[in-house]
C-alpha positions in Angstrom: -304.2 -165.8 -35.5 -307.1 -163.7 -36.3 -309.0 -161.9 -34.1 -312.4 -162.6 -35.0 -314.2 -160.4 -32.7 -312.1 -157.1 -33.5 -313.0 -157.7 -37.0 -316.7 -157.9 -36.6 -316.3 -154.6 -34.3 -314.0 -153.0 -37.2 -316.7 -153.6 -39.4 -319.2 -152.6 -38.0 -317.3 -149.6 -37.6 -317.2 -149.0 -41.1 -320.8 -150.0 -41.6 -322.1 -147.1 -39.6 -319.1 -144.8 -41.5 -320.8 -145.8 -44.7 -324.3 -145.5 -43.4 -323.6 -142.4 -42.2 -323.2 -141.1 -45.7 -320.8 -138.2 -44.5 -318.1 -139.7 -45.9 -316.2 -138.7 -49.3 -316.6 -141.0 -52.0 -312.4 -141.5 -52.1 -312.9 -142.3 -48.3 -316.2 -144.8 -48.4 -314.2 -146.8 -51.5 -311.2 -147.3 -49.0 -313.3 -148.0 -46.0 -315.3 -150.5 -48.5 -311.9 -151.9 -49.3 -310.8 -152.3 -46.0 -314.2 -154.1 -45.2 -314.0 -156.6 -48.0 -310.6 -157.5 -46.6 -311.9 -158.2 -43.2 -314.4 -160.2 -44.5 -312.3 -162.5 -46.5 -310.1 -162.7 -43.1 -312.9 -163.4 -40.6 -314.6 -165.9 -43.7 -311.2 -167.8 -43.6 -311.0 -168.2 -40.2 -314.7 -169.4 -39.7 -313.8 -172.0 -42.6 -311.0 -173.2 -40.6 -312.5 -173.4 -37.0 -315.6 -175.6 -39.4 -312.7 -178.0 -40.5 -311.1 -178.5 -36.9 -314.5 -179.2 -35.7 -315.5 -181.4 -38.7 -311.8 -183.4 -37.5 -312.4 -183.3 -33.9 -315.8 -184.5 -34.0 -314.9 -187.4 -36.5 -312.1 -189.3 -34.8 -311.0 -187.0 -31.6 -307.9 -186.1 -32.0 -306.7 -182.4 -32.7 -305.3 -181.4 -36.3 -302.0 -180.1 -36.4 -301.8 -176.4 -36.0 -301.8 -173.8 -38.6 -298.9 -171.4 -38.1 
């Protein structure tokens, strides 16, 4: 399961790397990397928590789990 909250914080981690403007340009392409990646993950896991509310709110019941 994804930890959404340690990926906003690792972002925002990288955020202030890049901002800081200290970093190589080898070094703010892999931390831009990394961040697009956690993006995608966190952006997956938002869609997914959507759909189980979308099904719980429609008829109640839970959908089966993800594994």
């Amino acid at each position: 399961m994804v930890n959404f909250n340690k990926n906003l914080e690792r972002l925002d981690g990288i955020l202030r790397r890049l901002e800081e403007g200290s970093l190589s340009l080898d070094e703010a392409l892999a931390d831009f990397e990394r961040g697009v990646a956690l993006v995608r993950e966190s952006r997956k896991f938002l869609e997914e928590a959507q759909q189980k509310v979308t099904f719980l709110t429609r008829d109640g019941k839970e959908p089966p789990r993800a594994e």
